[in-house]
C-alpha positions as CSV (number, residue, x, y, z in Angstrom):
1,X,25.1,-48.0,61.2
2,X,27.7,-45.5,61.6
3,X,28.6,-42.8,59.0
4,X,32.4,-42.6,59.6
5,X,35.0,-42.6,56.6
6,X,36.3,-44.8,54.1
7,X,39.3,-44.9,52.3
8,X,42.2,-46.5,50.3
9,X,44.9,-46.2,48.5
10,X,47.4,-47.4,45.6
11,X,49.7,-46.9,43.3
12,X,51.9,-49.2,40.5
13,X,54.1,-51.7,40.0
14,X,56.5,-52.7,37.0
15,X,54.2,-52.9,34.1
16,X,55.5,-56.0,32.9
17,X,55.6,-57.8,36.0
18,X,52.3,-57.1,36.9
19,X,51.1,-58.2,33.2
20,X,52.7,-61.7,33.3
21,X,52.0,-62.0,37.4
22,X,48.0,-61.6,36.8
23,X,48.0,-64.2,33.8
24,X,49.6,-66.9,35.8
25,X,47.0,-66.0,38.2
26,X,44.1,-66.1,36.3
27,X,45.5,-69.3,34.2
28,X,46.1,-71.4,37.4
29,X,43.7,-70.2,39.8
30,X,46.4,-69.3,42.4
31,X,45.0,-68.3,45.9
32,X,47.8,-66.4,48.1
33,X,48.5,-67.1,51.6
34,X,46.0,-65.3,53.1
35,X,46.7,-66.0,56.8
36,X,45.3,-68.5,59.8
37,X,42.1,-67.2,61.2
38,X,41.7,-68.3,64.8
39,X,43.8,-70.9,65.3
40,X,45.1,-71.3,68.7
41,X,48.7,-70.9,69.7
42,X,51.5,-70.9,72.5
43,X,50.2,-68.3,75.4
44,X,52.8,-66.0,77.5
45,X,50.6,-64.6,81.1
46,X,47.2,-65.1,79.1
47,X,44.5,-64.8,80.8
48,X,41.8,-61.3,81.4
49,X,43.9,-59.1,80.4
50,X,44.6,-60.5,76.6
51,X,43.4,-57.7,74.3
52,X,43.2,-57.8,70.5
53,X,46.3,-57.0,69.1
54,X,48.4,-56.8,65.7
55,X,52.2,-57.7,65.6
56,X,54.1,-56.3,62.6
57,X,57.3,-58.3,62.1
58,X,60.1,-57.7,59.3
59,X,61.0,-61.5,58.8
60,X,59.4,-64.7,59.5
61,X,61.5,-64.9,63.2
62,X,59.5,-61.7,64.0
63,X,56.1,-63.7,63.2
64,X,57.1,-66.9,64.5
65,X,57.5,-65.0,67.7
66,X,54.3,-63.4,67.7
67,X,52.8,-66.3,66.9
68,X,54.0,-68.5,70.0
69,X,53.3,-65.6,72.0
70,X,49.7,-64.8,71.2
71,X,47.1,-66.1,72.7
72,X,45.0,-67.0,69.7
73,X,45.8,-66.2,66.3
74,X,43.3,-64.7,63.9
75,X,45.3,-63.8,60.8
76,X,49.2,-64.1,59.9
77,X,49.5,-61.5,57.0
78,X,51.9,-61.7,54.2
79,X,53.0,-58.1,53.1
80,X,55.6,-59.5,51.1
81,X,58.7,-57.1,50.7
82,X,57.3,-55.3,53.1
83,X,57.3,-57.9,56.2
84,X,54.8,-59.8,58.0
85,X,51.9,-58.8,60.5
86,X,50.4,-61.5,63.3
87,X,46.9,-60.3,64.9
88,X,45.5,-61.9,67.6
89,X,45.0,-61.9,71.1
90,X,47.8,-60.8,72.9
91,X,48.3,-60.2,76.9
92,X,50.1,-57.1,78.0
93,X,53.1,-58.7,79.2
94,X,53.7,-60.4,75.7
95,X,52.7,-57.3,73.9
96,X,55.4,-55.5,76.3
97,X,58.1,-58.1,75.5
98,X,57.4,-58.0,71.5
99,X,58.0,-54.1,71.0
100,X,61.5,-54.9,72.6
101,X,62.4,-57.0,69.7
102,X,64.4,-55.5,66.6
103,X,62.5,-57.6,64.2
104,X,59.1,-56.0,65.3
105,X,58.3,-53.0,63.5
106,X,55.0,-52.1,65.4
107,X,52.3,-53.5,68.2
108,X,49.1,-51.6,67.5
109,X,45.1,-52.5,68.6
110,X,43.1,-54.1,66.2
111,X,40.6,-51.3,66.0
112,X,37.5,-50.8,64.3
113,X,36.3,-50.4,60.6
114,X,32.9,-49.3,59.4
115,X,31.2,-48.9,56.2
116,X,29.9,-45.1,55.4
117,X,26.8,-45.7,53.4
118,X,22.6,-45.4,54.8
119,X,19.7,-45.5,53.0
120,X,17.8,-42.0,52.2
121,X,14.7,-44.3,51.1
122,X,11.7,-43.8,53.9
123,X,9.1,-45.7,51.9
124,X,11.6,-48.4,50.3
125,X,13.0,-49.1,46.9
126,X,11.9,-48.0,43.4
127,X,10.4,-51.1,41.8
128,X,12.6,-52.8,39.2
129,X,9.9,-53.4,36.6
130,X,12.3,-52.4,34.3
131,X,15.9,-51.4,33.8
132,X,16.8,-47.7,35.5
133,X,19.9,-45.4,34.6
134,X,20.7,-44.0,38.0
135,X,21.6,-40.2,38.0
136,X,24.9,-40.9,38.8
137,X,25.8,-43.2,36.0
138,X,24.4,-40.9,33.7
139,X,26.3,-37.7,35.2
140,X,29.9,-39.5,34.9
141,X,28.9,-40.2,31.1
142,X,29.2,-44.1,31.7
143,X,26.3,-44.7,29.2
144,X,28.6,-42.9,26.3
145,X,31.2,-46.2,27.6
146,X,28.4,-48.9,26.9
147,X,27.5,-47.4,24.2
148,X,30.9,-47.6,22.2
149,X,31.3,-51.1,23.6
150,X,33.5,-50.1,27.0
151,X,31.9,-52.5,29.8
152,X,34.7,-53.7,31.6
153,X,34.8,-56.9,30.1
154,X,37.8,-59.1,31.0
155,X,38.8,-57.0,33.7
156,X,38.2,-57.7,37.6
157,X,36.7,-55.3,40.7
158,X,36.6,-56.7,44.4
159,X,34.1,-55.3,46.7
160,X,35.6,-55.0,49.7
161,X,33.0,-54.6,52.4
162,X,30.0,-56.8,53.8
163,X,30.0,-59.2,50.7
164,X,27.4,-59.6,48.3
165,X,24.4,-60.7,47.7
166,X,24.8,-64.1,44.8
167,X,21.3,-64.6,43.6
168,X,20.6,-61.0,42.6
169,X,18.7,-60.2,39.1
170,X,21.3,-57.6,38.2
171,X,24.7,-59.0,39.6
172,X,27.4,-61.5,38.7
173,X,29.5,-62.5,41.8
174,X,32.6,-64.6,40.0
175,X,33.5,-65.6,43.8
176,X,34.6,-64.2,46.9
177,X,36.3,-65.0,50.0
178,X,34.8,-64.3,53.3
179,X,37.2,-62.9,56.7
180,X,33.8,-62.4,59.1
181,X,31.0,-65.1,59.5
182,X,27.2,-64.1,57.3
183,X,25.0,-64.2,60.0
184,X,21.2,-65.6,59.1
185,X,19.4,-68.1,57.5
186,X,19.7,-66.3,54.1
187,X,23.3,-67.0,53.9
188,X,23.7,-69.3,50.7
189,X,27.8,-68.8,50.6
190,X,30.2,-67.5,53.5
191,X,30.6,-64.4,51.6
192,X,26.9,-63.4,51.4
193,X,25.5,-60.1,52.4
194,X,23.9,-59.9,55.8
195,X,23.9,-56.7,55.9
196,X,23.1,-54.5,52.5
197,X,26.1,-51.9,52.0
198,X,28.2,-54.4,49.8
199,X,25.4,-55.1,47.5
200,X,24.5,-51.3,47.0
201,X,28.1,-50.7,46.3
202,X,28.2,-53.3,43.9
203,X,25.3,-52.4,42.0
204,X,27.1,-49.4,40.9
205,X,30.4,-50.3,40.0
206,X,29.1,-53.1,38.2
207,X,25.1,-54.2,37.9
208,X,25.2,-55.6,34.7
209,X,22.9,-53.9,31.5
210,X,20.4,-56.9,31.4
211,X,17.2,-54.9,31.5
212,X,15.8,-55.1,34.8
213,X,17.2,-53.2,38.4
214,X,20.0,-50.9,37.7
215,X,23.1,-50.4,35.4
216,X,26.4,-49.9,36.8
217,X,29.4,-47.9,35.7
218,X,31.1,-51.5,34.3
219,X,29.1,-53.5,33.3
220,X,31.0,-57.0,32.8
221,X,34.0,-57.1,34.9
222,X,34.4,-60.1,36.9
223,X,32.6,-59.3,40.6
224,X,34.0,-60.2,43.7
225,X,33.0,-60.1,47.1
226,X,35.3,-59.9,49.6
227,X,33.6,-59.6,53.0
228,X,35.3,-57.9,55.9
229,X,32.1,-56.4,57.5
230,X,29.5,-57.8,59.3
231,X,26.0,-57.3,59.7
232,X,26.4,-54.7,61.6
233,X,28.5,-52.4,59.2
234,X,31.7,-52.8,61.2
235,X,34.9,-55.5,61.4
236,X,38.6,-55.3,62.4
237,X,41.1,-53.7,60.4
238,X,43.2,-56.4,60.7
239,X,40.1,-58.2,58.5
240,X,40.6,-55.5,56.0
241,X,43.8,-55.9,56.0
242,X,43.3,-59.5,55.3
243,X,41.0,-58.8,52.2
244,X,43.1,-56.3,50.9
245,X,46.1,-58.9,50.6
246,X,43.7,-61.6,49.7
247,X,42.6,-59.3,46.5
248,X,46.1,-58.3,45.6
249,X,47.0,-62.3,45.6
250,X,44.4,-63.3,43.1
251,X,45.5,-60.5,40.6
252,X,42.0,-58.7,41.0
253,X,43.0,-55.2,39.2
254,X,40.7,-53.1,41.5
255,X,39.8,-52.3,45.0
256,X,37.0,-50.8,46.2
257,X,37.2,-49.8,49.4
258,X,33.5,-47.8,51.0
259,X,34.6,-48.1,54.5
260,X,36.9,-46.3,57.1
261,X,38.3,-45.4,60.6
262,X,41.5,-44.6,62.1
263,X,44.8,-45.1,61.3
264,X,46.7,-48.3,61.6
265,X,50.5,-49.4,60.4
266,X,48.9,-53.0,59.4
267,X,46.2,-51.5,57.1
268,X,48.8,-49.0,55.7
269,X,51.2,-52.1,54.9
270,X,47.7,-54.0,53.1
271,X,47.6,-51.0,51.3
272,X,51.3,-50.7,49.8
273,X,51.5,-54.3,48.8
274,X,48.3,-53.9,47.3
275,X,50.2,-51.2,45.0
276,X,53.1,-53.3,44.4
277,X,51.0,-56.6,43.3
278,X,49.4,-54.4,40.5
279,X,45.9,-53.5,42.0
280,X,44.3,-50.0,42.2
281,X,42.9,-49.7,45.4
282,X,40.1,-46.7,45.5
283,X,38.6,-45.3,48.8
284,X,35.6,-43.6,49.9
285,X,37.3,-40.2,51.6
286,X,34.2,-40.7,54.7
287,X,31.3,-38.9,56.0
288,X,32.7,-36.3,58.1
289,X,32.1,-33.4,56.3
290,X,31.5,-30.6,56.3
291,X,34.6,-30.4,58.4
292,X,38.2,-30.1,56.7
293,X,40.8,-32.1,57.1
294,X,38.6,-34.5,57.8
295,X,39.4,-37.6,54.8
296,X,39.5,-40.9,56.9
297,X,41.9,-44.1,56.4
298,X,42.6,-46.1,54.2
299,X,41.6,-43.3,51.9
300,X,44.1,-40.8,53.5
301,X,46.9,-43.0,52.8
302,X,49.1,-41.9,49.5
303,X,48.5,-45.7,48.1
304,X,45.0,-45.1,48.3
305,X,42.6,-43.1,45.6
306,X,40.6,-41.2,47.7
307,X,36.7,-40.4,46.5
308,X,34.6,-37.6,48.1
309,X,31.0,-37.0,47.1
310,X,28.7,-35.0,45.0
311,X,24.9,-34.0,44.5
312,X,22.6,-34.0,41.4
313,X,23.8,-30.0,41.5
314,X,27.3,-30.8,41.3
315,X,27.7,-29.3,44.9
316,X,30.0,-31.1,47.3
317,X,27.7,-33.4,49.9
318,X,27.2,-31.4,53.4
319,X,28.4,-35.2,54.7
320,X,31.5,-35.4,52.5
321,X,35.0,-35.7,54.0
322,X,37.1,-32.8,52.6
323,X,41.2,-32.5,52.3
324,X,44.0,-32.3,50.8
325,X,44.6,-35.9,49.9
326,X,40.8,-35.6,47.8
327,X,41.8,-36.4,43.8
328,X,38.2,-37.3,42.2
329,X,34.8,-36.6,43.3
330,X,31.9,-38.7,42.2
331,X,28.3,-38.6,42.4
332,X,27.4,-39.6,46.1
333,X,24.1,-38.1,47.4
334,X,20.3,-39.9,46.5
335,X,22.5,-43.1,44.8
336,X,20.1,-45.7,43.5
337,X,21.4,-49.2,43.6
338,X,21.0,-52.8,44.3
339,X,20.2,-54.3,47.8
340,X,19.9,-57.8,49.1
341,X,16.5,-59.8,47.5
342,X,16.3,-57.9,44.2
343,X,15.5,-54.6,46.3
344,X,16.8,-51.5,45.0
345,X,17.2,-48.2,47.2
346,X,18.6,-45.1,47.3
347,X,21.7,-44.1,49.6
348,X,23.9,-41.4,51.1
349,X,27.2,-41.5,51.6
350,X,30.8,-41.3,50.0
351,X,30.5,-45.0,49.7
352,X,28.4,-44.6,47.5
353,X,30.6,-42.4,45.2
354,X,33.9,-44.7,45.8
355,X,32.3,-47.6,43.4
356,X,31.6,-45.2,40.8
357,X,35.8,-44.7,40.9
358,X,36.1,-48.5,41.1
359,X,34.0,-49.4,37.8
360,X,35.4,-46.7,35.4
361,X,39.0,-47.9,37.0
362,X,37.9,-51.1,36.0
363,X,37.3,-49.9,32.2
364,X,40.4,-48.8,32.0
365,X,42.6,-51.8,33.2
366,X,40.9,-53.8,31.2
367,X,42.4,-51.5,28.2
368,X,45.6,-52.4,29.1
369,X,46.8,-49.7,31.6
370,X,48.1,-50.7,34.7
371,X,46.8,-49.4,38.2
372,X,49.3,-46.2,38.1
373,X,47.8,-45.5,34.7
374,X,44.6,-45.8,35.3
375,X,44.5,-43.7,38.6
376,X,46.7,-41.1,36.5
377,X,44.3,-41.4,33.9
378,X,41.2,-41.0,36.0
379,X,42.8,-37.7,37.4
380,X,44.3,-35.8,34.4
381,X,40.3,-36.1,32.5
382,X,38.4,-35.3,35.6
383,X,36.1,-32.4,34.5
384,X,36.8,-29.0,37.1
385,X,33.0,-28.6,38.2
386,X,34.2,-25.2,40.3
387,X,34.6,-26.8,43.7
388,X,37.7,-26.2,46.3
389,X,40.6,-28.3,45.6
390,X,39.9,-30.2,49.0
391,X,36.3,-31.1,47.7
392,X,36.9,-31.7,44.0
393,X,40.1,-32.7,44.4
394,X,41.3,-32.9,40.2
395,X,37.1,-32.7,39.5
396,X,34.5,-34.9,38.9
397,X,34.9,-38.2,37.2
398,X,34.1,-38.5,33.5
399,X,34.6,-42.1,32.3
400,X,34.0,-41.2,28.9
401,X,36.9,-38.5,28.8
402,X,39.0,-40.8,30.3
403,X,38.4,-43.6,27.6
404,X,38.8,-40.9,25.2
405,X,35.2,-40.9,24.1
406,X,33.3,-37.8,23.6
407,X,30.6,-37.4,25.6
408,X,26.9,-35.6,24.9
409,X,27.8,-32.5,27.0
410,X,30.9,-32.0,24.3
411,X,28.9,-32.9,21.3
412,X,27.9,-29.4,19.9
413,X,26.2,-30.0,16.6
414,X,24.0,-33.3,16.3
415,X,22.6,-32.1,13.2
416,X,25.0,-34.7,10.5
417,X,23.1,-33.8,7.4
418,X,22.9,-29.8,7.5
419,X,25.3,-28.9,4.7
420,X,25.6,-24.7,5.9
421,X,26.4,-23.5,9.4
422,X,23.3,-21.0,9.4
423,X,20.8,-21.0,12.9
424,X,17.7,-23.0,12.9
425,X,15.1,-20.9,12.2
426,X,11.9,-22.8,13.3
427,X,11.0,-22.8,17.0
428,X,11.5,-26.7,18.5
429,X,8.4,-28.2,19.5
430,X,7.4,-29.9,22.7
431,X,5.4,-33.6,21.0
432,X,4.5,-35.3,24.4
433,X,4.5,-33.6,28.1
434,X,3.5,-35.6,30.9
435,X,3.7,-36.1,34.8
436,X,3.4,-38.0,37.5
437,X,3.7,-36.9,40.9
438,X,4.3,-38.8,44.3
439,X,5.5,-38.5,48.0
440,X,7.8,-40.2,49.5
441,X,9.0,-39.5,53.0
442,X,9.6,-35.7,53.0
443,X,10.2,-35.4,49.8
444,X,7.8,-34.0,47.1
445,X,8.8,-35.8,44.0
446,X,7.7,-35.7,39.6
447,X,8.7,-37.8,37.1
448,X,8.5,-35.8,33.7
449,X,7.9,-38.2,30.4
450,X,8.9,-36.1,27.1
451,X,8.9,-36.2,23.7
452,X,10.4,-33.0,21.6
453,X,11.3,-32.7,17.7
454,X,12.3,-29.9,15.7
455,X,11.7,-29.1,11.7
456,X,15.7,-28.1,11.5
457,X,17.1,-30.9,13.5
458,X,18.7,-28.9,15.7
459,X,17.8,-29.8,19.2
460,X,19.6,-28.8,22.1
461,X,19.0,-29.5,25.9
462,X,15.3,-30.3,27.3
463,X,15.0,-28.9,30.8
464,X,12.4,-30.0,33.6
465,X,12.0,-27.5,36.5
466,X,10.1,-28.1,39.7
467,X,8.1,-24.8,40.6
468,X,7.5,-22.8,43.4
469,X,3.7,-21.0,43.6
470,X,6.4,-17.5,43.7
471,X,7.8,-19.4,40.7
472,X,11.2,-19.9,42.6
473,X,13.3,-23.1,41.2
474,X,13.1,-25.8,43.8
475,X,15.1,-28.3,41.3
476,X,15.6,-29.1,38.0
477,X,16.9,-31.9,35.9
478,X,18.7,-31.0,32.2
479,X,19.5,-33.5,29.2
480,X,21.9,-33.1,26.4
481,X,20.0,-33.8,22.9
482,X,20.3,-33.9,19.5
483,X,19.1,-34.4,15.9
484,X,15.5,-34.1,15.1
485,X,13.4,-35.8,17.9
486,X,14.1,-36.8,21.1
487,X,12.6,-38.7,23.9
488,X,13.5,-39.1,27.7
489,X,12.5,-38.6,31.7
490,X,13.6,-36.4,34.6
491,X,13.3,-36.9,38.0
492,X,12.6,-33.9,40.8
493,X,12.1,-33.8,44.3
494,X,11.7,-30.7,46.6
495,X,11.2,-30.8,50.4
496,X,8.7,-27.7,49.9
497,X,5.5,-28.3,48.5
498,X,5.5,-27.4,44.5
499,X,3.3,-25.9,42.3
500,X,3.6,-26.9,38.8
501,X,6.7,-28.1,36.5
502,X,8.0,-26.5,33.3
503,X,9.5,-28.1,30.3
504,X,11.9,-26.2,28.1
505,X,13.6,-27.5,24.9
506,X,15.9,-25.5,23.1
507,X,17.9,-25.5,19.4
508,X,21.2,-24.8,18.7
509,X,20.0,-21.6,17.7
510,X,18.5,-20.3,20.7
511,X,15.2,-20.8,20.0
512,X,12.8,-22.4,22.8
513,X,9.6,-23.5,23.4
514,X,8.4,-23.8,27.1
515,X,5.2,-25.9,28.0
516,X,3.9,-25.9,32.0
517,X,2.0,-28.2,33.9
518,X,0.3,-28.6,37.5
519,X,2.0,-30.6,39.9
């Protein structure tokens, strides 16, 4: 599978409008026209030289036109407002006598799409014995959500890419709709996920908190799965295009797009009326990094938020697109998630930071704001983690900040009952140090188990380090704590062989207590 781009884009529509159009949606089921997938039609010179083609029309003359003169018909696209688009197959001489018509706006190829996700796991999954907070759910401060009751409830995120899987332990797929054939005897609806990317995706914009697998940003938004990618990774943009308009007809409030390619006038005009209908269209910005200028479509479009990615450091990927039309960045690197069969594996890509976006945009909808809001929202409480403009673009997501919750980075004094403002005097103490150590692939990995307290309840941070026999850093893994005691894990990896690992805990006061161990 390719690691290409992804993108997206959106915008707002009348608040209002939007408000009463997604309640008659969801109180009569409405489907909207979503277009005729190869049906045959009228032929003009068909023959070897028909090509896969899409026809963008400004009225229904326009389409009707294409229609008659295509040699098979694989969607008609409603853009509303905006005008109609006909892709099919189309010989040269009718794509030649088309552009000469005033009510055609454009005649384009139907080109490729592909989703920009891979697995980093050599050995497999982690097992799902029991529920796991994936690093980047944790670093975006979507636990703080759950924990003061923000799960998404009530509001709705399509998954826009090779469908999903319906039977998995930690997912809840409302419906979906289906533009490329599931390929396999696995398939149990059209929809299903032949291929893996959709599933991972999904798992982290929205696995729900059920104690087993994974947790996603949102937790209880209605899940769709919209597949425009087959197993392969790849599909049409003119089947993107399709999903996007089918998501924008059923109300869904957001997109989430982890796929890319070139550019294209049809999948610019999905985009726009996406926007207009009310939904929030987020995009992964594509793997193409470290070059600049380098953010892919539909991400590149202005309809579109576009997401780049970050590491557990808070350094921009080495794969990430970069550019100007960047706004949020989101963890992207090492991404633990759901796959097909209750698996669970850990993936590269900005894909995998797009669904981050998705689920906190999600949250937010669901509180009432519509998809301007929201994306407005998501940008103005990004926190600035020191990268370049075209990396960060506004910073790094923090759902938390932009519910208006404060999270445990901001939360300076856990210590309720201490009536004066003096230090803690007593050194903090280090209850329970353990850990395990494996290898998988080329990776030298420790999971740390601790337990710290401290006589003032005062605690601070609890810092795992990954050692060096020099005693250079090779990684390290930090957690905000607070109050008296305090329990947790850390997980670190190093492709050089380690040493030991060192625990630190420290009080509000400064003081610390350090404890080592043998790797």
């Amino acid at each position: 599978m390719s690691e290409d781009d992804t993108q997206s884009r959106i915008n707002d529509s009348s608040g209002d409008r939007f408000v009463s159009r997604r309640q008659m949606l969801r109180a009569t089921g409405a489907v909207g026209l979503v277009g005729t997938a190869g049906v045959a039609s009228g032929n003009e010179g068909s023959g070897s030289d028909s090509e896969p083609y899409i026809v963008g029309t400004v009225d229904r003359g326009g389409r009707d036109e294409a229609r008659r003169r295509a040699d098979e018909v694989r969607h008609v696209l409603n853009f509303g407002g905006i005008g109609w688009a006909v892709a099919g197959e189309f010989s040269e001489e009718a794509r030649e006598n088309l552009q000469r018509r005033n009510d055609v706006r454009y005649v384009e190829e139907d080109g490729e799409m592909e989703a920009i996700g891979h697995s980093t796991d050599e050995d497999g999954g982690d097992p799902s014995e029991e529920q796991v907070l994936p690093w980047g759910i944790d670093r975006v401060d979507a636990e703080v959500a759950h924990h003061e009751g923000e799960t998404g409830g009530g509001s709705s995120v399509a998954i826009i890419d090779t469908g999903i899987d319906p039977e998995h332990e930690t997912l809840d797929v409302v419906d979906g709709k289906a533009f490329v054939s599931c390929i396999g005897l696995g398939c149990e609806e059209d929809w299903d996920d032949d291929q893996g990317h959709g599933t991972h995706c999904a798992g982290t914009a929205n696995a729900l908190d059920n104690d087993v697998g994974v947790v996603g940003v949102s937790t209880e938004a209605d899940l769709y799965a919209v597949k425009v990618l087959d197993t392969l990774g790849s599909g049409s943009m003119s089947d993107v295009a399709a999903g996007i308009e089918w998501t924008a007809d059923q109300g869904i409030d957001v997109g989430s797009l982890s796929l890319g390619g070139g550019d294209s006038e049809t999948l610019e005009d999905a985009c726009e009326y996406a926007q207009q209908e009310g939904t929030l269209l987020v995009a992964a910005a594509g793997n193409d990094g470290p070059d600049e200028d380098s953010v892919s479509y539909p991400a590149a479009y202005d309809e579109c938020l576009a997401v780049s990615a970050t590491t557990e450091d808070d350094d921009i990927a080495s794969f990430s697109s970069r550019g100007e039309e960047v706004e949020l960045a989101a963890p992207g690197a090492d991404v633990l998630s759901s796959l097909p069969g209750d698996d669970y594996e850990r993936w590269d890509g900005t894909s995998m930071a797009c669904p981050h976006v998705s689920g906190a945009a999600a949250q937010l909808m669901e509180d009432g704001y519509t998809n301007e809001e929201a994306r407005e929202q998501l940008n103005e409480t990004a926190e600035d983690i020191g990268l370049a403009e075209t990396e960060q673009g506004n910073g790094l997501l923090d759902v938390a900040a932009a519910l208006g919750l404060e999270s445990d980075d901001d939360n300076d004094d856990g210590d309720d009952d201490d009536d004066d403002d003096s230090d803690p005097v007593s050194d903090p103490d280090i209850d329970e140090f353990s850990v395990s150590t494996r290898t998988s692939g080329r990776w030298n990995r420790a999971d740390v188990d601790w337990t710290v307290s401290d006589d003032d309840g005062a605690l601070e941070s609890v810092t795992s380090e990954l050692l060096a026999a020099d005693g250079t850093v090779l990684d390290e893994d930090s957690s905000s704590v607070d109050g008296s005691s305090a329990s947790g894990e850390h997980e670190l990896r190093s492709e050089e062989e380690p040493e030991e690992v060192r625990l630190t805990v420290v009080d509000e006061g400064g003081n610390e207590t350090s404890e080592t161990g043998a790797y």
